[in-house]
C-alpha positions as CSV (number, residue, x, y, z in Angstrom):
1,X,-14.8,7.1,-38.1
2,X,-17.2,4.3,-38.0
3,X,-16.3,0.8,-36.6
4,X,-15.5,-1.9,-39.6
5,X,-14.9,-5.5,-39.1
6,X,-11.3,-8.1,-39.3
7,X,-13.0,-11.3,-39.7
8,X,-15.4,-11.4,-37.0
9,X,-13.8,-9.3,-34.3
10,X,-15.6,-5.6,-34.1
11,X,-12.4,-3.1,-34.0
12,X,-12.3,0.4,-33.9
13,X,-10.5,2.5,-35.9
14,X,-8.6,3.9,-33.0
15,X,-7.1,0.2,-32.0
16,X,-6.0,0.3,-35.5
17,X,-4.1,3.0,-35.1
18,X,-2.4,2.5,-31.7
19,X,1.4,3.4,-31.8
20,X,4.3,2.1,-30.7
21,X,5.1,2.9,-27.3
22,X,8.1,2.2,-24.9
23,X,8.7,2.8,-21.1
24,X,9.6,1.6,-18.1
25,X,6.9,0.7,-15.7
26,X,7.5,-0.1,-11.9
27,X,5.1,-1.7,-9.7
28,X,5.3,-0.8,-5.9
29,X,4.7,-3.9,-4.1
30,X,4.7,-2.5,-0.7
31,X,2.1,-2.9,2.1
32,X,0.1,0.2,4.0
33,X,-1.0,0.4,7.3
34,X,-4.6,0.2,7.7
35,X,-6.9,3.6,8.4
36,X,-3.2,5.5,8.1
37,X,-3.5,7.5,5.3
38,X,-1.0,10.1,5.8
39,X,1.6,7.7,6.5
40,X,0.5,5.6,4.1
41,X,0.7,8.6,1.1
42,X,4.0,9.7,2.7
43,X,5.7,6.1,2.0
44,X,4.0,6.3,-1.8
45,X,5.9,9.7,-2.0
46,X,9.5,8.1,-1.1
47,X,8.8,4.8,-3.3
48,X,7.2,7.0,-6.4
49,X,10.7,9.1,-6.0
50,X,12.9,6.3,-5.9
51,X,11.0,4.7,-9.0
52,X,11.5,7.7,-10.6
53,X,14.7,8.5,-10.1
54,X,15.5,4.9,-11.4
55,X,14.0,6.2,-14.9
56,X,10.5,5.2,-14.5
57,X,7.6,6.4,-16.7
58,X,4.7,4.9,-15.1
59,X,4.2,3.8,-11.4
60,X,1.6,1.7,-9.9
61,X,0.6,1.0,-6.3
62,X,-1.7,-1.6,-5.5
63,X,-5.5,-1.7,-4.7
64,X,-6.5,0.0,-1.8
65,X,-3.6,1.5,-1.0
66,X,-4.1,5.2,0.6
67,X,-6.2,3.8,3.2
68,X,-5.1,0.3,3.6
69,X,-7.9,-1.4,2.0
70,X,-10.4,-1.5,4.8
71,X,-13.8,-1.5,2.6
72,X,-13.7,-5.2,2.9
73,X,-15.3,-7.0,5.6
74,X,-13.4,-10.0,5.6
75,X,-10.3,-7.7,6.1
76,X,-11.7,-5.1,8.6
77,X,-14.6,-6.9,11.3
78,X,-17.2,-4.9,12.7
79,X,-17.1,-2.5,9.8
80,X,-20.1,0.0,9.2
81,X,-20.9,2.7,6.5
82,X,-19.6,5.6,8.7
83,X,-16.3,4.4,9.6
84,X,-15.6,3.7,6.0
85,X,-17.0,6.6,4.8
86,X,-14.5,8.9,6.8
87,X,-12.0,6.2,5.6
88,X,-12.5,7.7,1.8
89,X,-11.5,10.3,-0.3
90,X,-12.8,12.5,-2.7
91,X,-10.6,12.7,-6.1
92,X,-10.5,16.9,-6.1
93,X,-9.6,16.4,-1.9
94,X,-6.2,17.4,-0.4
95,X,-4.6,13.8,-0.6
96,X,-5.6,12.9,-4.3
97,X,-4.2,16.5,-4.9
98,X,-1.0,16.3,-3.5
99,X,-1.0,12.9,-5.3
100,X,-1.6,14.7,-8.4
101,X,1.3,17.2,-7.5
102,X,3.8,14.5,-7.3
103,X,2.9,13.0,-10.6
104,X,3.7,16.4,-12.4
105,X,6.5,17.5,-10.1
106,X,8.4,13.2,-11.1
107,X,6.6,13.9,-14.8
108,X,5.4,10.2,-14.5
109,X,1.7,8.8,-14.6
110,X,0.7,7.6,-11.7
111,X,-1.6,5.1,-10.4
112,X,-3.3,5.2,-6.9
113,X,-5.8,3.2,-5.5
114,X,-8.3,4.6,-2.7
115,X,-11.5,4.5,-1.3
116,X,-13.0,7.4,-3.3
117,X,-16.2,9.2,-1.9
118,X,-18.4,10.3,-4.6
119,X,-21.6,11.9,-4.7
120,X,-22.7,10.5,-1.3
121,X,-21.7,7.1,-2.5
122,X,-18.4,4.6,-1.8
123,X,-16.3,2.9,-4.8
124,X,-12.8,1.5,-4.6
125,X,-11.1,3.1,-7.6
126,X,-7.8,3.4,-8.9
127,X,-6.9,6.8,-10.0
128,X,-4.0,7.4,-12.9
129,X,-2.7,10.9,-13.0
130,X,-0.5,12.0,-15.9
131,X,2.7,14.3,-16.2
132,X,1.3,17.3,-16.1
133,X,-1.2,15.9,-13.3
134,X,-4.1,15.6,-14.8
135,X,-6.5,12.9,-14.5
136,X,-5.9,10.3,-17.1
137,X,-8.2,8.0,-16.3
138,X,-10.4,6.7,-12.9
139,X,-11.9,3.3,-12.9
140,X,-14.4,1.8,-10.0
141,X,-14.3,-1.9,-9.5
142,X,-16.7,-3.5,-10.9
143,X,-17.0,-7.2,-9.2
144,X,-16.2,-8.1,-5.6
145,X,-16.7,-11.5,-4.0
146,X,-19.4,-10.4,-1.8
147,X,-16.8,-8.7,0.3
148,X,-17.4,-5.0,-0.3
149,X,-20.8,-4.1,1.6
150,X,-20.1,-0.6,1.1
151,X,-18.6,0.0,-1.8
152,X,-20.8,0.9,-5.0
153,X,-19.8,-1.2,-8.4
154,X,-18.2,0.4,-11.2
155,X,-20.0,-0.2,-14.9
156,X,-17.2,1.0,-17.2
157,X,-14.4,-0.5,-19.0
158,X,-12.6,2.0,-20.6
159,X,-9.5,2.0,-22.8
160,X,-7.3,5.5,-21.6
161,X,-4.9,7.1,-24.7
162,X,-1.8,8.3,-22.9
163,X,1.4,8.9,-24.7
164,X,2.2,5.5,-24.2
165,X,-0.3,3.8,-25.7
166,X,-4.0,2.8,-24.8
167,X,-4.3,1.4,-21.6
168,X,-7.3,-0.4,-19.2
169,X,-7.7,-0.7,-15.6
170,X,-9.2,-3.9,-13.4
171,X,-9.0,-4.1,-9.9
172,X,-8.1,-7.5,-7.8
173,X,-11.6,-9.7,-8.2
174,X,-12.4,-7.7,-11.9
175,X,-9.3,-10.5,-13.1
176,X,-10.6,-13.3,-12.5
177,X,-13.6,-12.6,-15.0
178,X,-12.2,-13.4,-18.2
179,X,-15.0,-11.2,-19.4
180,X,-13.4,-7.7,-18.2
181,X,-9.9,-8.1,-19.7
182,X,-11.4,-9.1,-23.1
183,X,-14.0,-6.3,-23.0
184,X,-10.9,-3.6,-22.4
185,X,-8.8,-5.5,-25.5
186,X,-11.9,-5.6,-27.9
187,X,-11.9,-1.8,-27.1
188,X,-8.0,-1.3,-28.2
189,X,-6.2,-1.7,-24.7
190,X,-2.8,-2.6,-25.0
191,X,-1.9,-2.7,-21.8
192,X,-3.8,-3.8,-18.6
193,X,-3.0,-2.7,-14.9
194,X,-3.9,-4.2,-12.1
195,X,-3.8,-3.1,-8.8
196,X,-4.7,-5.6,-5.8
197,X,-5.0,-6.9,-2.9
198,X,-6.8,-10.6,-2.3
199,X,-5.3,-13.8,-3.1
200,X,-2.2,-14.1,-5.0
201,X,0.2,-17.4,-5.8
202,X,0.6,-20.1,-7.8
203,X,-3.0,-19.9,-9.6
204,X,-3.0,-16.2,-9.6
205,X,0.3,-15.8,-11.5
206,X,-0.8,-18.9,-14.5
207,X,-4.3,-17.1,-14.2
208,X,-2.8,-13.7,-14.9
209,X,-0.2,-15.2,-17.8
210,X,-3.5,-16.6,-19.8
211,X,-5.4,-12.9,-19.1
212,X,-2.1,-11.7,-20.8
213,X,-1.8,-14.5,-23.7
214,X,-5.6,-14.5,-24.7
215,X,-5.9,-10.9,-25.0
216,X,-2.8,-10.3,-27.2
217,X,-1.5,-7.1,-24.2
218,X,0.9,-6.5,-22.0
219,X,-0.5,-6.6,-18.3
220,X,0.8,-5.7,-14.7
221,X,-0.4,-7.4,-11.4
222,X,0.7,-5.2,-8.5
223,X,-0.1,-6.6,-5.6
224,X,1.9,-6.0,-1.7
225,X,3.4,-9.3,-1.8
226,X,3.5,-10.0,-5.6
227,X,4.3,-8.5,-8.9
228,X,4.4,-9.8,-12.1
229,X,4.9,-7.8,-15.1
230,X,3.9,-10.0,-18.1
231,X,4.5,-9.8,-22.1
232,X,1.3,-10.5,-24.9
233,X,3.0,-14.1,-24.5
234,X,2.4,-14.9,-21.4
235,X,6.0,-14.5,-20.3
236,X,6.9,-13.1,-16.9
237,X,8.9,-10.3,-17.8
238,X,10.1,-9.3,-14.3
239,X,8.5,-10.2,-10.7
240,X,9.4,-9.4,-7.3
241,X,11.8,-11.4,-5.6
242,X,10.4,-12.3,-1.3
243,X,7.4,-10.4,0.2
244,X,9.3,-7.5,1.5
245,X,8.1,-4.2,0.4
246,X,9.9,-3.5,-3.0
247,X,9.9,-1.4,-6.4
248,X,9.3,-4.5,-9.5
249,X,10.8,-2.8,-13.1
250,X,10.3,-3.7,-16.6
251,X,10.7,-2.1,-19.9
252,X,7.7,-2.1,-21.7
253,X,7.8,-1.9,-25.2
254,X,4.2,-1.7,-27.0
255,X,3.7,-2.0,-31.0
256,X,0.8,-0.3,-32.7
257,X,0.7,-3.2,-35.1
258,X,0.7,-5.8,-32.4
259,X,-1.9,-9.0,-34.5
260,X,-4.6,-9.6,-31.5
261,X,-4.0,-13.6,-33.4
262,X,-6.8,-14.9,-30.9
263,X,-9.1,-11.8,-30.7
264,X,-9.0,-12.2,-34.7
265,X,-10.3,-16.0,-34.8
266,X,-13.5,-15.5,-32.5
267,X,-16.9,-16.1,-33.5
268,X,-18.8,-14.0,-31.5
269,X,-22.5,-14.9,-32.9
270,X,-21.6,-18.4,-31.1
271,X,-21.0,-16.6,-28.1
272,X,-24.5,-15.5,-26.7
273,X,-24.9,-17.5,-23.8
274,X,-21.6,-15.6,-22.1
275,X,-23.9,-12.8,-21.6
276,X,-27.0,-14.9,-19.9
277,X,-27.4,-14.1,-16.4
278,X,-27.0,-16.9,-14.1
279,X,-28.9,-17.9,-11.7
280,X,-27.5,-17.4,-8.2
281,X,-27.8,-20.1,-5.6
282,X,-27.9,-19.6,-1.8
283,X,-24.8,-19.8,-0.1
284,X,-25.0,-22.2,3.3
């Protein structure tokens, strides 16, 4: 069905006909070891069962997770290309697959985010893996703050239909574009997840309340020291309480007729120097 136009907004047929939706999603705020992976997959195994067993649907680690997030330089000194590259992954390997297993065997979806090793190149991706363990969706990061040497950018934003609803995926620096998490709601997302690792706080958690607001979508910042699960309000629905490694729930509840007011009152032909390239300056 071809795309028609709501004022000025672009919308697709399939945002249009997004359903309700209701679960309970459960960020694990909890903190791996660096280079570690098989402890590191065997503490996602005990929190993902616990969340679980508590009723949830989906489950969420945060950015980096399987191998510590060592791909960034600031992180891990006297990185090279080698040591990360035996740090990754590849998604049909034995880790993603017993990952994979435990989504079907807990029937939940599951996010994981890994250094994935693809095609002779580095990304830092966040998997989701459905019920039956199937790949639901895989996203690369697409920005970094310089930080990544190795890892190659992502250049998709795409919107995943689960049986809860349509959903998008940013990783830590990919929020603070304001850019990405509109792109994923002009393309029907009604919820957002993101898994991360950098900075998180005061300006993080108003930063990730206006990501939620503007966009008209639920969204989920899961970080190992913060959580905040947020409503299309801006309203912190449920956050971790102290840095300690915990499991952060909310009941989600999405509705296919949610009014995206602020997506609806844009002028996008006023818009065109959002897309100009800027020019970078040197950095002393």
């Amino acid at each position: 069905m071809a795309p028609f136009t709501v004022g000025c907004l672009l919308l697709s047929a399939a945002w249009l006909q997004a359903a309700d939706a209701n679960f309970l999603f459960a960020g694990l705020s909890i903190t791996p070891e660096p280079w570690n992976k098989s402890a590191n997959l065997a503490k996602l195994e005990r929190y993902a069962r616990d969340a679980a067993a508590r009723g949830a649907n989906v489950i969420s680690t945060p950015e980096g997770f399987l191998e510590g997030y060592v791909g960034n330089d600031k992180r891990t000194p006297g990185l090279t290309a080698d040591k990360y590259r035996k740090a990754g992954e590849e998604l049909t390997g034995p880790m993603l697959t017993r990952v994979s297993k435990l989504a079907r065997e807990l029937k939940v979806y599951l996010l994981i985010g890994f250094a994935e090793r693809r095609e002779g190149k580095m990304y830092n991706t966040a998997v989701i893996f459905g019920p039956d363990g199937s790949v639901t969706s895989r996203y690369a990061k697409s920005h970094t703050a310089a930080d990544e040497p190795f890892n190659t950018p992502g250049t998709e934003f795409k919107v995943a239909q689960t049986a809860y609803g349509r959903w998008g995926t940013l990783i830590c620096f990919d929020r603070q574009l304001p850019e990405t998490a509109r792109t994923l709601a002009l393309r029907g997302a009604q919820f957002l997840l993101v898994p991360s690792w950098g900075g998180y706080g005061e300006m993080n958690d108003q930063m990730m309340r206006v990501r939620a607001y503007e966009n008209g979508v639920w969204l989920a910042f899961v970080h190992p020291k913060r959580c905040l699960i947020i409503d299309p309000r801006g309203k912190v629905v449920a956050k971790n309480e102290g840095e300690e490694d915990q499991i952060v729930l909310a009941r989600i509840e999405l509705r296919g007729d949610q009014r995206q007011f602020l997506l609806e009152q844009r002028r996008p032909e006023l818009y065109g120097d959002i897309v100009k390239p800027v020019e970078s300056k040197p950095r002393h």
